[in-house]
PLY file of the C-alpha trace (Angstrom):
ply
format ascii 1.0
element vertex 348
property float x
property float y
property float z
element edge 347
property int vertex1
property int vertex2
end_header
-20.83 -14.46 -10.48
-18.88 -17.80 -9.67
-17.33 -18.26 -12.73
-16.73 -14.26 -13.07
-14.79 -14.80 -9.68
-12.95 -17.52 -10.57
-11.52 -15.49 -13.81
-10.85 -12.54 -11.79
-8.56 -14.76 -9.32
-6.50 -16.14 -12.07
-5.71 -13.06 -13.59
-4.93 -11.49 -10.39
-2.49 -14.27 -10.12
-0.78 -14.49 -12.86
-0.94 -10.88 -12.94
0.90 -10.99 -9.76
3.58 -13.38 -11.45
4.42 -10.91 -13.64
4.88 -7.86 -11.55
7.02 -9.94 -9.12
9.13 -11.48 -11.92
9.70 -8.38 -13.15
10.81 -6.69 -10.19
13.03 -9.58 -9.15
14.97 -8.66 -12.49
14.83 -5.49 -11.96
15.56 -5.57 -7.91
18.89 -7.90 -8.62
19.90 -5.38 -11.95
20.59 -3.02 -8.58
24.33 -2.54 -7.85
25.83 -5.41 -6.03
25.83 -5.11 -2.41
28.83 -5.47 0.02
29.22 -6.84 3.56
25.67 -8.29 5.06
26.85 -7.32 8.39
30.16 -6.75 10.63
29.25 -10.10 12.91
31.06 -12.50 11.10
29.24 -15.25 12.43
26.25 -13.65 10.93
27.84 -13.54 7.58
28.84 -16.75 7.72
25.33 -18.12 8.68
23.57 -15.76 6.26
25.84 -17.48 2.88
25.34 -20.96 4.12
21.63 -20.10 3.73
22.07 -18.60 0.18
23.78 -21.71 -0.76
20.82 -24.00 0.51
18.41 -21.76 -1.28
20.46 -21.84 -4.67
21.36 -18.50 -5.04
25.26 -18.69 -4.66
27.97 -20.99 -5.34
30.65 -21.96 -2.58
34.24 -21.37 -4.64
37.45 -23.10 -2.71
39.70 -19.92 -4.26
38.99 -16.93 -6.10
39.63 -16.77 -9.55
42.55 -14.01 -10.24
41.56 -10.85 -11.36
38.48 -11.17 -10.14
37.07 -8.37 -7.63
35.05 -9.15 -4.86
32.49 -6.30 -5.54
32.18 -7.75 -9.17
31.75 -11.05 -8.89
32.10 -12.00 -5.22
30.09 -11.79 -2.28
33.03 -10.57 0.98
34.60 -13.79 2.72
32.78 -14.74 5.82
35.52 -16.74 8.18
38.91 -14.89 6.55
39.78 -17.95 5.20
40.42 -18.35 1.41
36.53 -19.32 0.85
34.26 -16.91 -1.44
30.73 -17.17 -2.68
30.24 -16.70 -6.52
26.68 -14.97 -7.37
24.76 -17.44 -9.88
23.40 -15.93 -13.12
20.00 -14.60 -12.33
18.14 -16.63 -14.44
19.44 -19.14 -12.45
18.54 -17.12 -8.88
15.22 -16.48 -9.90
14.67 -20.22 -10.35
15.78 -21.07 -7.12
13.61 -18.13 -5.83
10.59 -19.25 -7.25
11.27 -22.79 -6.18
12.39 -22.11 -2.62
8.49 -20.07 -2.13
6.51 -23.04 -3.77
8.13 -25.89 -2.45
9.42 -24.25 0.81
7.17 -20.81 1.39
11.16 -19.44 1.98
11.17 -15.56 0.54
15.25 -15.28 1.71
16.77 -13.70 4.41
17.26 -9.91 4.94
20.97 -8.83 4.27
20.83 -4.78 5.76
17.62 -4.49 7.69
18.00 -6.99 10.31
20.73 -9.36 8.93
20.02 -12.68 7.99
16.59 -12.70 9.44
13.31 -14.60 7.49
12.50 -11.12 5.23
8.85 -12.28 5.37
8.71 -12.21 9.30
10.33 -8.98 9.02
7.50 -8.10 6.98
4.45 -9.27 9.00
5.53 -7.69 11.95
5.25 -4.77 10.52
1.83 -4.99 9.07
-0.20 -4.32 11.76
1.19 -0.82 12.20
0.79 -0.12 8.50
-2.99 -1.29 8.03
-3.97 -0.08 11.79
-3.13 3.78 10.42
-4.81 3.50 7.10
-7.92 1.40 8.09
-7.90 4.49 11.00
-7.91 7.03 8.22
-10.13 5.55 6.19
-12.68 4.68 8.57
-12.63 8.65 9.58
-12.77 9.89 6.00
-15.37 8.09 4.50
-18.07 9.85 6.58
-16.65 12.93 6.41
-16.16 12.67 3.00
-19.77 11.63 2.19
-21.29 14.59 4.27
-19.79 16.96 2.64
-20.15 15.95 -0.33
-23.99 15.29 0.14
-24.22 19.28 1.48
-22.50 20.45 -1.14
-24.28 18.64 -3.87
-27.66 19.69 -1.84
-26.49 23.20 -1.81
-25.67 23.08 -5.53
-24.26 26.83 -6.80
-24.42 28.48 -3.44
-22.05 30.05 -1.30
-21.92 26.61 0.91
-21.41 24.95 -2.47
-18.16 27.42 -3.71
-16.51 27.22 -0.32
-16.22 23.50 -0.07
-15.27 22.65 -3.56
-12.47 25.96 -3.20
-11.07 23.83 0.56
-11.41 20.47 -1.67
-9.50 22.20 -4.97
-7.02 23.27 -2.01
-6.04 20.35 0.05
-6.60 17.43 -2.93
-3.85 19.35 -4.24
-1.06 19.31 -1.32
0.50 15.62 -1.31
0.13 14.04 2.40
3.72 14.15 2.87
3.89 18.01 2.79
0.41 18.11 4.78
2.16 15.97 8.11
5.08 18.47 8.10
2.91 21.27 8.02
1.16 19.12 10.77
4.22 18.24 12.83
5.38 21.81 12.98
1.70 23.41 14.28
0.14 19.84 16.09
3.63 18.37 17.33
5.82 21.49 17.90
3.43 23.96 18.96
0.39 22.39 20.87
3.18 19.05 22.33
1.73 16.08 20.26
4.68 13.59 19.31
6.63 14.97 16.22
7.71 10.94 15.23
6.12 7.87 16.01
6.55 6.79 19.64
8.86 3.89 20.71
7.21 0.20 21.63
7.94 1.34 25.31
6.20 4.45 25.33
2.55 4.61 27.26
-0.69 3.49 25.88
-1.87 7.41 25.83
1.11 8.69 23.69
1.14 5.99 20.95
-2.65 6.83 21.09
-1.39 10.80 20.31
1.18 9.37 17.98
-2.06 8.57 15.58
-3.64 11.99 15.28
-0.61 13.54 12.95
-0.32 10.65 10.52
-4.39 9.87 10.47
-5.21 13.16 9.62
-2.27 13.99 6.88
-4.08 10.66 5.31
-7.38 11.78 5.54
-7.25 14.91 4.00
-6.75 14.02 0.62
-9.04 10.89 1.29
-11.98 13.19 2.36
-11.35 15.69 -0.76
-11.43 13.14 -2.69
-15.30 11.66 -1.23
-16.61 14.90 -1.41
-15.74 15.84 -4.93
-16.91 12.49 -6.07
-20.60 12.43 -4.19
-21.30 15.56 -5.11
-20.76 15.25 -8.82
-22.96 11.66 -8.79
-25.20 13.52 -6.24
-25.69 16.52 -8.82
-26.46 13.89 -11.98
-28.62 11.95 -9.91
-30.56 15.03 -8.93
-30.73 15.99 -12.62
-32.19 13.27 -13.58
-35.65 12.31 -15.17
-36.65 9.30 -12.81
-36.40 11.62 -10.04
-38.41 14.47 -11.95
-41.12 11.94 -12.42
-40.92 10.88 -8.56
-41.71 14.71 -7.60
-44.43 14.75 -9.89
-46.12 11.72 -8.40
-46.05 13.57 -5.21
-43.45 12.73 -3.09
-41.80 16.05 -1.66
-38.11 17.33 -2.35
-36.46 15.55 0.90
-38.80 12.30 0.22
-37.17 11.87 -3.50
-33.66 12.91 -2.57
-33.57 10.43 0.21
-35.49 7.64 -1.20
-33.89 7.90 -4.94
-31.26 10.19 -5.21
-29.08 9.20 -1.94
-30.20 5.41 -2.74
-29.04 5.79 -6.81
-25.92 7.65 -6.18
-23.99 5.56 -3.95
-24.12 2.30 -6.17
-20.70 3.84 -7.56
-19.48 5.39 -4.18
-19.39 2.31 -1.83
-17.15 0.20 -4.28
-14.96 3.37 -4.49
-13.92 3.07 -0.69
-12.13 0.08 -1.20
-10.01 1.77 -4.40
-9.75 4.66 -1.99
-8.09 2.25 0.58
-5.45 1.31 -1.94
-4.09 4.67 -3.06
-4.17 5.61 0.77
-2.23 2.71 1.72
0.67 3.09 -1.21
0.48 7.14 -0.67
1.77 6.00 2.88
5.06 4.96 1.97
6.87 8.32 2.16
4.42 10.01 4.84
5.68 6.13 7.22
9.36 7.35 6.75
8.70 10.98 7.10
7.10 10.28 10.64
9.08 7.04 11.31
6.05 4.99 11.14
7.85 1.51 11.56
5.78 -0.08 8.89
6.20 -1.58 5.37
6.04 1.33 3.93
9.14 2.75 5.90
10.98 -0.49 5.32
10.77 -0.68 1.58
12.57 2.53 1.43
15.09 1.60 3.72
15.48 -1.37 2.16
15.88 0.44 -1.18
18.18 3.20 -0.34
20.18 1.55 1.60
24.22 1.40 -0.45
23.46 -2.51 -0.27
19.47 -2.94 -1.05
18.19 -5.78 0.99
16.75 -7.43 -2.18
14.43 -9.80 0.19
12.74 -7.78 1.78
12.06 -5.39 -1.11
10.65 -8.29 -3.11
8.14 -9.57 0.36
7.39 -5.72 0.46
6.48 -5.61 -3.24
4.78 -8.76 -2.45
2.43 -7.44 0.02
1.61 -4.06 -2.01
0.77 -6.46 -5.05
-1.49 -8.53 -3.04
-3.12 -5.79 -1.45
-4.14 -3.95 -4.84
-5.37 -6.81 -6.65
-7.03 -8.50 -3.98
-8.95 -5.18 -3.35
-9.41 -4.80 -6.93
-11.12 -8.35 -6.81
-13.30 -7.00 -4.11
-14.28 -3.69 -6.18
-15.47 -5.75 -8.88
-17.44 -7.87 -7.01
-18.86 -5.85 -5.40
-20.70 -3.90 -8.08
-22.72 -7.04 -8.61
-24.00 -7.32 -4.99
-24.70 -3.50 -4.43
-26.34 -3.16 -8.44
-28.77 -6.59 -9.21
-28.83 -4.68 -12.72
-24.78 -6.16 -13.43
-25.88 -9.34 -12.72
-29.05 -9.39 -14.32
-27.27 -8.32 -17.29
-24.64 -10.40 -17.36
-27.47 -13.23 -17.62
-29.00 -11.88 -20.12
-26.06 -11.58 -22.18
0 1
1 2
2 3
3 4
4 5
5 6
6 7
7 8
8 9
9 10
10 11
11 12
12 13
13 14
14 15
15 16
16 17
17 18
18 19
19 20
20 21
21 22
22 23
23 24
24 25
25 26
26 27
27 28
28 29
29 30
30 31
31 32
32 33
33 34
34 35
35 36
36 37
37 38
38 39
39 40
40 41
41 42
42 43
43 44
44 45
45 46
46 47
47 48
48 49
49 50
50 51
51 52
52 53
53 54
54 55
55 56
56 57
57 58
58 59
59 60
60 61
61 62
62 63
63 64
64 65
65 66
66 67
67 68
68 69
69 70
70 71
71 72
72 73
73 74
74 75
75 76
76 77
77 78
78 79
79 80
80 81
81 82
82 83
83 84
84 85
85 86
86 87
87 88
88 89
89 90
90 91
91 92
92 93
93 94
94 95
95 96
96 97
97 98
98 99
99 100
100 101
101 102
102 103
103 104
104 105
105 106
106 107
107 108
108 109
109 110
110 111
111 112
112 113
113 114
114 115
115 116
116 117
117 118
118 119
119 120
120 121
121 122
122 123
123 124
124 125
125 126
126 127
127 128
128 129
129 130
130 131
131 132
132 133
133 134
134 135
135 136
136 137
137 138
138 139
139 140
140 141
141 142
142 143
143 144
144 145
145 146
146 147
147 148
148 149
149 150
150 151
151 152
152 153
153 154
154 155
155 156
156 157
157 158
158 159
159 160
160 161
161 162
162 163
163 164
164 165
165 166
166 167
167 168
168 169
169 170
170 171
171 172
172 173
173 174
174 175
175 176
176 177
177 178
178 179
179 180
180 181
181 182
182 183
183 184
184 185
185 186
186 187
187 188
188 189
189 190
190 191
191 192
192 193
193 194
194 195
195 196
196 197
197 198
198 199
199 200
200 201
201 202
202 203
203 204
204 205
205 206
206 207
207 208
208 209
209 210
210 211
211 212
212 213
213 214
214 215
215 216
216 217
217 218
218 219
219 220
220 221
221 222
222 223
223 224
224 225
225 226
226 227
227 228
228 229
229 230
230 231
231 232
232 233
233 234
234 235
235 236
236 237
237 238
238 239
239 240
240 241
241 242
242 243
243 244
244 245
245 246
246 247
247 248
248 249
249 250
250 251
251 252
252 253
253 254
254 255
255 256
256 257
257 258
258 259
259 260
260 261
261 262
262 263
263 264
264 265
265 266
266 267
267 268
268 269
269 270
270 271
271 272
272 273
273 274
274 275
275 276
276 277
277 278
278 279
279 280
280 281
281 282
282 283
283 284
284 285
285 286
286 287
287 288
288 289
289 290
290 291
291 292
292 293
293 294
294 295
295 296
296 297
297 298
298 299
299 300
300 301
301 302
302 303
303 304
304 305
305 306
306 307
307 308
308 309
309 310
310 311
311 312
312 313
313 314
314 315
315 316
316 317
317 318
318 319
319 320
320 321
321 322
322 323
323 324
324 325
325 326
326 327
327 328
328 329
329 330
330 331
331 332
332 333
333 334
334 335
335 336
336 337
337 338
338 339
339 340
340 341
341 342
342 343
343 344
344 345
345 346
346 347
Protein backbone atom coordinates (compact mmCIF):
# COMPACT_ATOMS: atom_id res chain seq x y z
CA UNK A 1 0.00 0.00 0.00
CA UNK A 2 3.10 2.36 0.67
CA UNK A 3 4.64 2.07 -2.42
CA UNK A 4 1.04 2.06 -4.27
CA UNK A 5 0.68 5.54 -2.46
CA UNK A 6 3.71 6.85 -3.27
CA UNK A 7 2.95 6.16 -7.21
CA UNK A 8 -0.40 7.54 -6.92
CA UNK A 9 1.16 10.98 -5.47
CA UNK A 10 3.53 11.38 -8.29
CA UNK A 11 1.18 10.97 -10.89
CA UNK A 12 -1.23 13.19 -9.28
CA UNK A 13 1.56 15.63 -9.47
CA UNK A 14 2.80 15.63 -12.46
CA UNK A 15 -0.61 15.15 -13.59
CA UNK A 16 -1.31 18.39 -12.02
CA UNK A 17 1.74 19.96 -14.00
CA UNK A 18 0.19 19.29 -16.96
CA UNK A 19 -3.31 20.53 -16.53
CA UNK A 20 -1.89 23.80 -15.08
CA UNK A 21 0.66 24.23 -17.92
CA UNK A 22 -1.83 23.78 -20.17
CA UNK A 23 -4.23 26.15 -18.96
CA UNK A 24 -1.60 28.82 -18.40
CA UNK A 25 -1.24 28.60 -22.34
CA UNK A 26 -4.41 28.49 -22.85
CA UNK A 27 -5.53 31.27 -20.03
CA UNK A 28 -2.76 33.90 -21.61
CA UNK A 29 -4.01 32.77 -25.57
CA UNK A 30 -7.22 34.94 -24.02
CA UNK A 31 -7.52 38.44 -25.58
CA UNK A 32 -5.23 40.91 -24.03
CA UNK A 33 -6.64 42.81 -21.27
CA UNK A 34 -6.76 46.66 -20.83
CA UNK A 35 -6.53 48.98 -17.81
CA UNK A 36 -5.99 46.91 -14.30
CA UNK A 37 -7.83 49.59 -12.61
CA UNK A 38 -8.74 53.53 -12.78
CA UNK A 39 -6.38 54.26 -9.43
CA UNK A 40 -3.36 55.02 -11.06
CA UNK A 41 -1.37 54.44 -8.17
CA UNK A 42 -2.71 50.99 -8.28
CA UNK A 43 -1.60 50.53 -11.80
CA UNK A 44 1.49 51.73 -11.19
CA UNK A 45 2.13 49.40 -8.14
CA UNK A 46 0.48 46.42 -9.88
CA UNK A 47 3.38 46.69 -13.19
CA UNK A 48 6.23 47.22 -10.85
CA UNK A 49 5.17 43.82 -9.47
CA UNK A 50 4.91 42.17 -12.97
CA UNK A 51 8.31 43.38 -13.63
CA UNK A 52 9.77 41.76 -10.33
CA UNK A 53 7.98 38.58 -11.19
CA UNK A 54 9.31 38.52 -14.90
CA UNK A 55 6.37 38.79 -16.73
CA UNK A 56 6.82 42.29 -18.44
CA UNK A 57 9.49 44.41 -19.67
CA UNK A 58 9.80 48.22 -18.61
CA UNK A 59 10.25 50.10 -22.32
CA UNK A 60 11.61 53.99 -21.94
CA UNK A 61 9.32 54.79 -25.36
CA UNK A 62 7.00 52.96 -27.38
CA UNK A 63 7.99 51.65 -30.49
CA UNK A 64 5.90 53.51 -33.45
CA UNK A 65 3.16 51.80 -34.82
CA UNK A 66 2.78 49.88 -32.13
CA UNK A 67 -0.80 49.79 -30.29
CA UNK A 68 -1.13 49.62 -26.80
CA UNK A 69 -3.87 46.86 -26.88
CA UNK A 70 -1.40 44.80 -29.12
CA UNK A 71 1.59 44.86 -27.62
CA UNK A 72 1.37 47.19 -24.62
CA UNK A 73 0.05 47.04 -21.30
CA UNK A 74 -1.82 51.15 -20.68
CA UNK A 75 0.84 53.67 -19.11
CA UNK A 76 0.58 53.87 -15.41
CA UNK A 77 2.01 57.59 -14.37
CA UNK A 78 1.11 59.43 -18.03
CA UNK A 79 4.51 59.71 -18.58
CA UNK A 80 6.14 58.27 -21.78
CA UNK A 81 6.83 54.78 -19.86
CA UNK A 82 5.04 51.44 -21.22
CA UNK A 83 5.32 47.83 -20.25
CA UNK A 84 6.04 45.34 -23.16
CA UNK A 85 4.31 41.74 -22.50
CA UNK A 86 7.23 38.99 -22.67
CA UNK A 87 6.68 36.00 -24.99
CA UNK A 88 4.83 33.44 -22.99
CA UNK A 89 7.22 30.92 -23.03
CA UNK A 90 9.10 33.30 -21.35
CA UNK A 91 5.98 34.26 -18.71
CA UNK A 92 5.37 30.86 -17.96
CA UNK A 93 8.98 30.48 -16.84
CA UNK A 94 8.89 33.20 -14.61
CA UNK A 95 5.49 31.81 -13.38
CA UNK A 96 6.69 28.60 -12.55
CA UNK A 97 9.76 30.05 -10.94
CA UNK A 98 8.12 32.83 -8.94
CA UNK A 99 5.64 29.63 -7.14
CA UNK A 100 8.76 27.34 -6.45
CA UNK A 101 11.20 29.65 -5.36
CA UNK A 102 8.76 32.33 -3.99
CA UNK A 103 5.11 30.45 -3.44
CA UNK A 104 4.04 34.01 -5.51
CA UNK A 105 0.82 32.91 -7.88
CA UNK A 106 0.61 36.95 -9.21
CA UNK A 107 -1.58 39.53 -8.39
CA UNK A 108 -5.27 39.90 -9.43
CA UNK A 109 -5.71 42.57 -12.27
CA UNK A 110 -10.01 42.90 -12.31
CA UNK A 111 -11.21 41.20 -9.18
CA UNK A 112 -9.64 43.13 -6.52
CA UNK A 113 -6.69 44.90 -8.29
CA UNK A 114 -3.34 44.08 -7.61
CA UNK A 115 -4.12 41.97 -4.65
CA UNK A 116 -2.04 38.32 -3.85
CA UNK A 117 -4.71 36.15 -6.31
CA UNK A 118 -4.02 33.25 -3.90
CA UNK A 119 -5.33 35.21 -0.75
CA UNK A 120 -8.13 36.15 -2.85
CA UNK A 121 -8.61 32.60 -3.24
CA UNK A 122 -8.45 31.20 0.33
CA UNK A 123 -10.75 33.54 1.58
CA UNK A 124 -13.09 32.30 -0.32
CA UNK A 125 -12.77 28.67 0.42
CA UNK A 126 -14.45 28.33 3.39
CA UNK A 127 -17.75 29.43 1.90
CA UNK A 128 -17.30 27.07 -1.03
CA UNK A 129 -16.43 23.74 0.97
CA UNK A 130 -18.84 24.80 4.07
CA UNK A 131 -21.97 24.45 1.31
CA UNK A 132 -20.84 21.30 -0.33
CA UNK A 133 -19.48 19.38 2.77
CA UNK A 134 -23.31 20.68 4.06
CA UNK A 135 -24.85 18.97 1.08
CA UNK A 136 -23.03 16.15 1.12
CA UNK A 137 -23.22 15.34 4.63
CA UNK A 138 -27.28 15.58 4.13
CA UNK A 139 -27.34 13.45 1.00
CA UNK A 140 -25.43 10.62 1.75
CA UNK A 141 -28.02 9.29 4.26
CA UNK A 142 -30.73 10.14 2.40
CA UNK A 143 -29.37 8.77 -0.46
CA UNK A 144 -28.50 5.38 1.14
CA UNK A 145 -32.10 4.95 2.65
CA UNK A 146 -33.67 5.14 -0.19
CA UNK A 147 -31.83 3.35 -2.02
CA UNK A 148 -31.74 0.42 0.59
CA UNK A 149 -35.95 0.60 0.51
CA UNK A 150 -36.07 0.56 -2.84
CA UNK A 151 -33.68 -2.24 -3.48
CA UNK A 152 -35.64 -4.10 -0.42
CA UNK A 153 -38.85 -3.40 -2.13
CA UNK A 154 -37.49 -4.68 -5.46
CA UNK A 155 -40.50 -4.48 -8.39
CA UNK A 156 -43.12 -2.97 -6.18
CA UNK A 157 -45.03 0.03 -6.25
CA UNK A 158 -42.46 1.60 -3.49
CA UNK A 159 -39.79 0.38 -5.89
CA UNK A 160 -41.40 2.25 -9.37
CA UNK A 161 -42.11 5.46 -7.50
CA UNK A 162 -38.65 6.15 -6.29
CA UNK A 163 -36.66 5.18 -9.27
CA UNK A 164 -39.61 7.44 -11.51
CA UNK A 165 -38.63 10.80 -8.61
CA UNK A 166 -34.80 9.62 -9.12
CA UNK A 167 -35.20 9.32 -13.28
CA UNK A 168 -36.89 12.90 -12.60
CA UNK A 169 -34.68 15.07 -10.57
CA UNK A 170 -31.05 13.26 -11.70
CA UNK A 171 -32.17 14.72 -14.79
CA UNK A 172 -32.76 18.63 -13.95
CA UNK A 173 -29.12 20.27 -13.60
CA UNK A 174 -28.83 22.07 -9.98
CA UNK A 175 -28.72 25.33 -11.54
CA UNK A 176 -32.32 25.10 -12.92
CA UNK A 177 -33.39 23.21 -9.54
CA UNK A 178 -32.23 26.64 -7.17
CA UNK A 179 -34.29 28.88 -9.51
CA UNK A 180 -37.14 26.77 -9.31
CA UNK A 181 -36.14 26.94 -5.55
CA UNK A 182 -35.65 30.68 -5.26
CA UNK A 183 -38.95 31.44 -6.89
CA UNK A 184 -41.24 28.89 -4.43
CA UNK A 185 -38.59 28.84 -1.04
CA UNK A 186 -37.24 32.57 -1.45
CA UNK A 187 -40.14 34.45 -3.14
CA UNK A 188 -43.04 32.79 -1.83
CA UNK A 189 -42.47 31.37 1.79
CA UNK A 190 -39.49 34.78 2.51
CA UNK A 191 -36.18 32.72 2.59
CA UNK A 192 -33.24 34.92 1.08
CA UNK A 193 -33.37 34.80 -2.83
CA UNK A 194 -29.15 35.53 -2.89
CA UNK A 195 -26.65 34.86 -0.47
CA UNK A 196 -26.73 37.25 2.50
CA UNK A 197 -24.09 40.01 3.04
CA UNK A 198 -21.06 39.43 5.81
CA UNK A 199 -23.22 41.90 7.96
CA UNK A 200 -26.33 40.17 7.91
CA UNK A 201 -27.45 38.11 11.31
CA UNK A 202 -26.29 34.75 12.29
CA UNK A 203 -30.10 33.39 11.63
CA UNK A 204 -30.33 34.65 7.96
CA UNK A 205 -26.93 33.45 6.65
CA UNK A 206 -28.15 30.26 8.49
CA UNK A 207 -31.53 30.57 5.96
CA UNK A 208 -29.19 31.62 3.22
CA UNK A 209 -28.01 27.68 3.29
CA UNK A 210 -31.30 25.90 2.81
CA UNK A 211 -31.73 27.08 -1.12
CA UNK A 212 -28.22 26.29 -2.27
CA UNK A 213 -27.87 22.89 0.09
CA UNK A 214 -30.80 21.47 -1.19
CA UNK A 215 -30.42 22.42 -5.16
CA UNK A 216 -26.97 20.35 -4.39
CA UNK A 217 -28.43 17.59 -2.82
CA UNK A 218 -30.90 16.61 -5.09
CA UNK A 219 -28.95 15.31 -7.74
CA UNK A 220 -26.43 14.01 -5.01
CA UNK A 221 -29.24 11.90 -3.34
CA UNK A 222 -30.56 10.56 -6.92
CA UNK A 223 -27.55 9.68 -7.59
CA UNK A 224 -27.00 7.33 -3.92
CA UNK A 225 -30.14 5.85 -4.40
CA UNK A 226 -29.84 4.63 -7.94
CA UNK A 227 -26.43 3.33 -7.15
CA UNK A 228 -27.35 1.23 -3.71
CA UNK A 229 -30.08 -0.12 -5.04
CA UNK A 230 -28.57 -1.62 -8.16
CA UNK A 231 -25.42 -3.15 -5.83
CA UNK A 232 -28.19 -3.84 -3.23
CA UNK A 233 -30.27 -5.88 -5.95
CA UNK A 234 -26.88 -7.98 -7.20
CA UNK A 235 -25.91 -8.53 -3.81
CA UNK A 236 -29.32 -9.91 -2.99
CA UNK A 237 -29.09 -12.10 -6.12
CA UNK A 238 -26.37 -13.61 -5.23
CA UNK A 239 -25.32 -17.28 -4.36
CA UNK A 240 -23.31 -16.62 -1.01
CA UNK A 241 -26.34 -15.13 0.30
CA UNK A 242 -28.64 -18.09 -1.04
CA UNK A 243 -26.37 -20.40 0.82
CA UNK A 244 -26.56 -18.09 4.09
CA UNK A 245 -30.56 -18.58 4.05
CA UNK A 246 -30.15 -22.09 3.67
CA UNK A 247 -27.93 -22.47 6.70
CA UNK A 248 -30.67 -20.87 8.58
CA UNK A 249 -30.28 -17.48 9.15
CA UNK A 250 -33.70 -15.62 8.35
CA UNK A 251 -34.32 -12.98 5.44
CA UNK A 252 -33.49 -9.71 7.70
CA UNK A 253 -30.44 -11.76 9.43
CA UNK A 254 -28.70 -12.33 5.78
CA UNK A 255 -29.63 -8.97 4.32
CA UNK A 256 -28.14 -7.20 7.25
CA UNK A 257 -25.26 -9.33 8.05
CA UNK A 258 -24.17 -9.99 4.18
CA UNK A 259 -25.98 -8.11 1.84
CA UNK A 260 -25.86 -4.45 3.58
CA UNK A 261 -22.13 -5.50 4.75
CA UNK A 262 -21.11 -6.72 0.80
CA UNK A 263 -22.74 -3.90 -0.94
CA UNK A 264 -21.27 -0.92 0.46
CA UNK A 265 -17.51 -1.93 -0.18
CA UNK A 266 -18.19 0.08 -3.58
CA UNK A 267 -20.59 2.77 -2.05
CA UNK A 268 -18.40 4.37 0.73
CA UNK A 269 -15.41 5.14 -1.72
CA UNK A 270 -18.13 6.60 -4.04
CA UNK A 271 -18.93 9.51 -1.51
CA UNK A 272 -15.76 11.01 -1.90
CA UNK A 273 -16.14 10.95 -6.09
CA UNK A 274 -19.59 12.20 -5.23
CA UNK A 275 -17.95 15.18 -3.32
CA UNK A 276 -16.01 16.14 -6.41
CA UNK A 277 -18.70 16.41 -9.08
CA UNK A 278 -20.79 18.29 -6.32
CA UNK A 279 -18.16 20.68 -5.68
CA UNK A 280 -17.31 21.54 -9.63
CA UNK A 281 -21.32 21.31 -10.39
CA UNK A 282 -21.22 24.38 -7.92
CA UNK A 283 -19.63 26.77 -10.04
CA UNK A 284 -22.67 28.10 -11.92
CA UNK A 285 -25.35 27.32 -9.04
CA UNK A 286 -22.31 29.98 -6.61
CA UNK A 287 -22.94 32.72 -9.31
CA UNK A 288 -26.55 32.05 -9.84
CA UNK A 289 -27.16 32.63 -5.98
CA UNK A 290 -24.10 34.94 -5.47
CA UNK A 291 -22.42 32.46 -3.36
CA UNK A 292 -19.08 34.51 -2.87
CA UNK A 293 -16.96 31.48 -3.37
CA UNK A 294 -14.39 30.10 -5.90
CA UNK A 295 -16.70 28.94 -7.87
CA UNK A 296 -18.35 32.49 -8.40
CA UNK A 297 -14.92 34.00 -8.81
CA UNK A 298 -13.60 31.85 -11.58
CA UNK A 299 -16.40 33.02 -13.67
CA UNK A 300 -15.98 36.44 -12.90
CA UNK A 301 -12.65 36.19 -13.39
CA UNK A 302 -13.27 34.60 -16.81
CA UNK A 303 -15.92 36.75 -18.24
CA UNK A 304 -14.76 39.60 -17.24
CA UNK A 305 -13.56 41.93 -20.95
CA UNK A 306 -10.01 41.72 -19.16
CA UNK A 307 -9.76 37.99 -17.53
CA UNK A 308 -7.84 38.23 -14.35
CA UNK A 309 -5.44 35.48 -15.55
CA UNK A 310 -4.18 34.98 -11.71
CA UNK A 311 -6.75 34.23 -10.21
CA UNK A 312 -8.18 31.92 -12.88
CA UNK A 313 -4.96 29.92 -12.79
CA UNK A 314 -5.09 29.75 -8.32
CA UNK A 315 -8.83 28.84 -9.08
CA UNK A 316 -7.87 26.10 -11.54
CA UNK A 317 -5.31 25.36 -9.02
CA UNK A 318 -7.57 24.58 -6.26
CA UNK A 319 -10.21 22.52 -8.49
CA UNK A 320 -7.08 20.40 -9.68
CA UNK A 321 -5.98 19.74 -6.24
CA UNK A 322 -9.22 18.97 -5.00
CA UNK A 323 -10.01 16.15 -7.72
CA UNK A 324 -6.86 14.41 -7.58
CA UNK A 325 -6.27 14.57 -4.06
CA UNK A 326 -9.80 13.00 -3.61
CA UNK A 327 -9.08 10.68 -6.30
CA UNK A 328 -5.94 9.60 -4.18
CA UNK A 329 -8.28 9.09 -1.33
CA UNK A 330 -10.86 6.87 -3.49
CA UNK A 331 -8.18 4.62 -4.33
CA UNK A 332 -6.96 4.13 -1.15
CA UNK A 333 -9.53 3.61 0.23
CA UNK A 334 -10.72 0.47 -1.53
CA UNK A 335 -7.78 -1.24 0.11
CA UNK A 336 -8.78 -0.38 3.73
CA UNK A 337 -12.64 -1.00 3.33
CA UNK A 338 -11.87 -4.54 0.94
CA UNK A 339 -8.63 -6.70 2.70
CA UNK A 340 -9.34 -8.78 -0.64
CA UNK A 341 -7.32 -5.62 -2.86
CA UNK A 342 -4.64 -5.89 -0.72
CA UNK A 343 -4.42 -9.41 -0.29
CA UNK A 344 -4.32 -9.58 -3.91
CA UNK A 345 -2.07 -7.22 -4.69
CA UNK A 346 0.40 -9.50 -2.50
CA UNK A 347 -0.25 -12.23 -4.09
CA UNK A 348 0.41 -10.88 -7.36
Amino acid sequence: MLKYSIKRIILALVTAFIILTLTFFLVKSLPPRGVVSPDVNVRYAFYVDQMELGYVVDMPNPVEGWTLLEHFHFDVDHSDHYFYTKPILEQYGAWLGNIVTKWDWGRSTVIEPNSSAINIIFSRLPVSFSVNIISVVISVPLGILFGIIAGLKKNTWLDHFISTLVMIFISIPSFVIIIFLVYLLGIKAGLPTIWPTNDAAAGTKALGYIIPVLSLSFGSVCGYTRFVRAELCEVMSSEYLLLARTKGLTKNQAITRHALRNAFVPILPSILAEFIGVFSGSMILESIYDIPGIGNIYIRALNQSNPDYNVLMVDMAVFTTVGLLAGIILDLSYGFIDPRIRMGEKNS
